[in-house]
N, C-alpha and C positions, 0 to 999 in steps of 0.2 A: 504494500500500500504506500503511496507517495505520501509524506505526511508535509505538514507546513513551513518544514528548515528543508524542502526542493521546491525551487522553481518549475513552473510551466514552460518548458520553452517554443513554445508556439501562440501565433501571434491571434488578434480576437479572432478574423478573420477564419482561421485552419480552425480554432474551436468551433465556429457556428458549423464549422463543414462537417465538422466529426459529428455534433449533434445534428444535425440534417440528416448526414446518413445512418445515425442511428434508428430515428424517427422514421426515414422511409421506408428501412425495413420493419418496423413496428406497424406501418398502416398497412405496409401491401402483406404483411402477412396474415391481417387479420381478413383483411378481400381476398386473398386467396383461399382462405382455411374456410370462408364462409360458400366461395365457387365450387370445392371438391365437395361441402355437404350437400348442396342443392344437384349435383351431379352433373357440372359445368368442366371439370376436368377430374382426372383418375387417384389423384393422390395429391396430399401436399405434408413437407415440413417446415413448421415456425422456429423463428429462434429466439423467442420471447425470454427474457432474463438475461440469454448470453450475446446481446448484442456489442456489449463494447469488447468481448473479446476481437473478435472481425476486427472491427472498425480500426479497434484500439492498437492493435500489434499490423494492418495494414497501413495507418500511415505512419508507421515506422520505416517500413520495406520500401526497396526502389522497386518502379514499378516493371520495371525488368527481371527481377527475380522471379522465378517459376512458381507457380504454387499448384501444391496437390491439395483439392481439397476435399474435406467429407461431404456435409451435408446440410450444414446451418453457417456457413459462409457466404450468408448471403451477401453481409457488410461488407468484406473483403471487394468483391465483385463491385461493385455501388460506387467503394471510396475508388476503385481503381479507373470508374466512368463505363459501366456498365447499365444501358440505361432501361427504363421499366417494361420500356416495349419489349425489349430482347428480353427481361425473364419472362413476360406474362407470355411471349410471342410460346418462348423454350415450353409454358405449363401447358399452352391448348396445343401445342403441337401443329402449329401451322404451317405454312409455307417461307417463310421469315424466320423458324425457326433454325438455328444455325448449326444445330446437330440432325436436320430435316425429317425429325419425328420419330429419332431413333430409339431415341432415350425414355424414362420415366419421366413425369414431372419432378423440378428442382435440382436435376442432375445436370447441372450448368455446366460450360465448357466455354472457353475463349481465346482463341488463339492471339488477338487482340491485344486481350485482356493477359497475355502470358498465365494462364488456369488453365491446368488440363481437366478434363470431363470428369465429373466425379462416377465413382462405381460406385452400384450398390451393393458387391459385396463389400463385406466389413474389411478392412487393415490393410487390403490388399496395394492402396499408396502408400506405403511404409516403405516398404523395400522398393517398390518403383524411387522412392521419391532419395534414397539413399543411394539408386545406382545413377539417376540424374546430376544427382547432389556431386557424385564422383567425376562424372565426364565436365561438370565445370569447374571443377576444383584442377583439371587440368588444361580444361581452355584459360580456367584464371596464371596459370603457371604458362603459358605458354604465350599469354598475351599481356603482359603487367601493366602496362600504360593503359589500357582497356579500363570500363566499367568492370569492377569485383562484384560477382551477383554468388548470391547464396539461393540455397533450395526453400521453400516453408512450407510445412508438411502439417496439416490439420489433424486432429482425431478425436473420438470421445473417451474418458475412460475405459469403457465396455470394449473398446477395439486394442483397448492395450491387455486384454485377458488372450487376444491370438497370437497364434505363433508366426504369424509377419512382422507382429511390434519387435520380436525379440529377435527375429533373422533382421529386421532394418537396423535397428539399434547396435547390433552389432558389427555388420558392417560399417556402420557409417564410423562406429568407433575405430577397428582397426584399420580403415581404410581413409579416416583422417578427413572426414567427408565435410562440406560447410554445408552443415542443412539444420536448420531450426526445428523441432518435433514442439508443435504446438498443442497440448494434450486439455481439449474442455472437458475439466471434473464438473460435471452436473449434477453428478449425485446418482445419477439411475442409470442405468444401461435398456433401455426399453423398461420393463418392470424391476430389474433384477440392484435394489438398493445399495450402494457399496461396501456396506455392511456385510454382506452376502459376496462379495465380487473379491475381495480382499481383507484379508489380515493384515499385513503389512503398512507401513507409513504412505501410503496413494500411492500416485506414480511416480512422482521426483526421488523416490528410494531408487527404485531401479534404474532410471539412469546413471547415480552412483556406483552403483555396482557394474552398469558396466563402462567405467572411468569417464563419463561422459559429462561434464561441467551440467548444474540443472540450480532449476529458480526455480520456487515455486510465489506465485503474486497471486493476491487479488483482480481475479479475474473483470469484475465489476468496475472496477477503480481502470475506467478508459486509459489516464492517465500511467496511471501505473501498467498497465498493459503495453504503452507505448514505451515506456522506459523501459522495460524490461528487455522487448524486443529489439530496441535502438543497440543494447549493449548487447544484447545475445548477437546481434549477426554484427558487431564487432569483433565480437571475441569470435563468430565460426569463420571470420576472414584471419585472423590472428593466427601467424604463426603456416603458412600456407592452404591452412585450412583444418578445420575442426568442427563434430556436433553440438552440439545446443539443446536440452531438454527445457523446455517452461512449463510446469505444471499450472493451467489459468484457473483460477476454484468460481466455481460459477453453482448456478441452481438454476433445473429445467423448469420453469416457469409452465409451460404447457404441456401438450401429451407427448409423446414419442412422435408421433406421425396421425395421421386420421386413419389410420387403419388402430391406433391404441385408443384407448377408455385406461386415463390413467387414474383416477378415483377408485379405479376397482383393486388398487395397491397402495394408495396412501391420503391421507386425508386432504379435504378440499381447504379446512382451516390450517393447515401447512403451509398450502399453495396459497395461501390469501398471504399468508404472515409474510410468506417472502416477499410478493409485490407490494408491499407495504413497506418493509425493512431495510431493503438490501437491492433496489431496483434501477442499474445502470444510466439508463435516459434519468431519470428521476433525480439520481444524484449531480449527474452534471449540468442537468437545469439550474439545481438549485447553488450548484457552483458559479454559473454565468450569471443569477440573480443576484446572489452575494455582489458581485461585481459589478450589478448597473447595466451589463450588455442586453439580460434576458426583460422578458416581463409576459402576462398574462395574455396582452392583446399580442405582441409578437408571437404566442404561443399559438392562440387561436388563428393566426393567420396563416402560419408554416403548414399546420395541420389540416385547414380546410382547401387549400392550395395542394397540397401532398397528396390527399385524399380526389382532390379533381384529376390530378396529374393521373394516378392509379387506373381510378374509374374508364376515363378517357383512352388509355392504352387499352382496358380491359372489354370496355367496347367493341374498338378495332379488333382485336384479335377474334376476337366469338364471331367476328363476319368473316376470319377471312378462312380460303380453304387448307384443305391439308397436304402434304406434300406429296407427291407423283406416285402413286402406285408402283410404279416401276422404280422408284428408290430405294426401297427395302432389299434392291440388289445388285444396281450399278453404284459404280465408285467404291466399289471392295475390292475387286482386282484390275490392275492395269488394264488387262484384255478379259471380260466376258468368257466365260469357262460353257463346256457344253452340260455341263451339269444345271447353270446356275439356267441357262435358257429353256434344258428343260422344263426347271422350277417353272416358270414364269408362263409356259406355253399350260401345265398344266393349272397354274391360277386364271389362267385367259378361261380355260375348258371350265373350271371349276363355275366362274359367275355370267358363264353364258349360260351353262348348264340351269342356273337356278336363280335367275336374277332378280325374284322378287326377294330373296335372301339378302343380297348385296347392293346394296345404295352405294354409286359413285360418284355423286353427284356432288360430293365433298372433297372429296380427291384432285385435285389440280392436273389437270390434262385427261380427267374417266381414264376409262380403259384403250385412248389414244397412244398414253404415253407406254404402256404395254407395249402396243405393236410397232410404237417407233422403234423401242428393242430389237424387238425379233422382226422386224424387215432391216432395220445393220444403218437407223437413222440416227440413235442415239448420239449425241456430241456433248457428254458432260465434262465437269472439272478435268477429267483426267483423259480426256480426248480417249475414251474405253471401245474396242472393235469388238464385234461380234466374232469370236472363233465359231 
């Protein structure tokens, strides 16, 4: 926790941005969580409580630094200039959507944005994100005048119970890697309390053990999230390169995912106490008020502005269609496989055969973009031939 003998060193200006993008992931999460009940999109997850992790440890980072991230970095994405349309576009799976409806809802991706796509299995960026972390740790040695970019690798506690945390972590350790393991202790791993998930002193024990420098901060305290980070990917440049564990202690605020009912494991006067107590937006509001920057009518403005901004992306997207039928199988290999045309001739067969079953009428290009396939017209990203 930053206490009152540290300075802020960031100017009013970068504060209102960090709260801004805290806030916007606070309203679109709550318009999205409210879209997948009504049955507007397939799934979503909020990152209600742990937003100043994101935020906090993103504008630490250059924005060139890679990040792997889990699942509730939304913030990350936002402070980096990721903008609403591109998630809401990413949730209904539209044509605009930049992963072209491959993915789950919330499983963002930016090339852009330097984010790789997150997975839904669990840990599995751990090790990816320490054999990254290695090949820049020798572009950084190979190019010294260059930008020094470090790796930043997300996770929740519960992802630190697989055995990828502990194949990454040790790589990265003997292999000298500069990569940040940013670990959000929320307290719960879907239902399973941490109480239940470990013995042990959390996660920053184990980094110790395997020699790997670790902080463990208040997660909440944006502030200190960014201090933490500033010096953590100091020290993973330090020395030609080295990992970094931060353990950020946060509390899940909301359920797991809309597929959980998390009431049915712990009490809802729990869940009040902490949005009351210990509530990251909340605190650094009342940090800028202290100060004179913030106030009640700037509050309500940001908010009914935020909440337009949401609605209006959210709009657009619900008109627009979904992406090419025939996507779900060009631009995977160079050149079009005869296996992959079979697939495709027998999905042709399939919704001719039964077509009051299959509406295409949502699909961008119907079953056009099908036969540009297999007549050898297709000319996508990857200029792909028909074998």
């Amino acid at each position: 926790m930053v206490d009152k003998a540290h300075s802020v060193d960031l100017s009013n200006e970068q504060i209102l941005k960090i709260y801004r993008d805290m806030v916007t992931v606070s309203i679109m999460d709550l318009i999205m969580f409210d879209a997948q009940r009504q049955g507007k999109i397939s799934f979503y997850m909020v990152s209600a409580g742990e937003e100043g992790i994101a935020v906090g440890s993103s504008s630490a980072l250059s924005h060139n630094d890679p990040v792997f991230a889990q699942y509730r970095e939304h913030g990350v994405y936002i402070h980096r200039g990721t903008s609403i349309s591109e998630f809401i576009n990413q949730c209904f799976s539209t044509t605009h959507d930049l992963g072209k409806g491959r993915n789950m809802p919330v499983h963002y991706g930016s090339a852009k944005q330097h984010v790789h796509t997150v997975s839904s299995t669990l840990a599995t960026q751990l090790p990816q994100a320490s054999g990254a972390a290695y090949a820049l740790k020798l572009a950084n040695l190979a190019n010294p005048t260059d930008e020094q970019r470090v790796v930043a690798c997300y996770f929740g506690e519960g992802a630190a119970s697989e055995g990828d945390f502990h194949a990454a972590l040790n790589i990265a350790a003997t292999r000298s890697c500069p990569v940040l393991f940013i670990c959000r202790n929320n307290g719960y791993a879907i239902s399973t309390p941490t109480l239940d998930q470990y013995r042990g002193d959390g996660i920053a024990s184990r980094g110790v053990g395997y020699g790997i420098d670790t902080v463990r901060v208040d997660g909440n305290d944006v502030f200190a999230m960014r201090r933490a980070t500033l010096e953590a990917r100091a020290l993973a440049l330090s020395g030609g390169g080295r990992p970094v564990l931060i353990e950020a202690m946060s509390y899940r605020v909301s359920h797991h995912s809309t597929s959980d009912d998390s009431f049915a494991y712990r009490a809802k006067v729990e869940v009040e106490d902490w949005k009351r107590r210990d509530n990251p937006i909340t605190r650094l509001r009342k940090y800028m008020e202290a100060r004179e920057m913030w106030d009640e009518e700037k509050e309500k403005t940001l908010r009914s502005d935020l909440r337009q901004e949401v609605l209006k992306a959210y709009r657009a997207a619900e008109k627009e269609k979904k992406p090419a039928l025939s996507g779900v199988i060009t631009d995977v290999y160079k050149e079009m496989t005869e296996e992959q045309m079979e697939q495709l001739r027998r999905v042709k067969r399939l919704v001719e055969t039964y077509p009051e079953e299959y509406d295409l009428s949502e699909f961008d290009g119907g079953m056009d973009s099908v036969d540009e396939v297999l007549n050898g017209k297709y000319q996508g990203p990857s200029s792909a031939k028909v074998s």
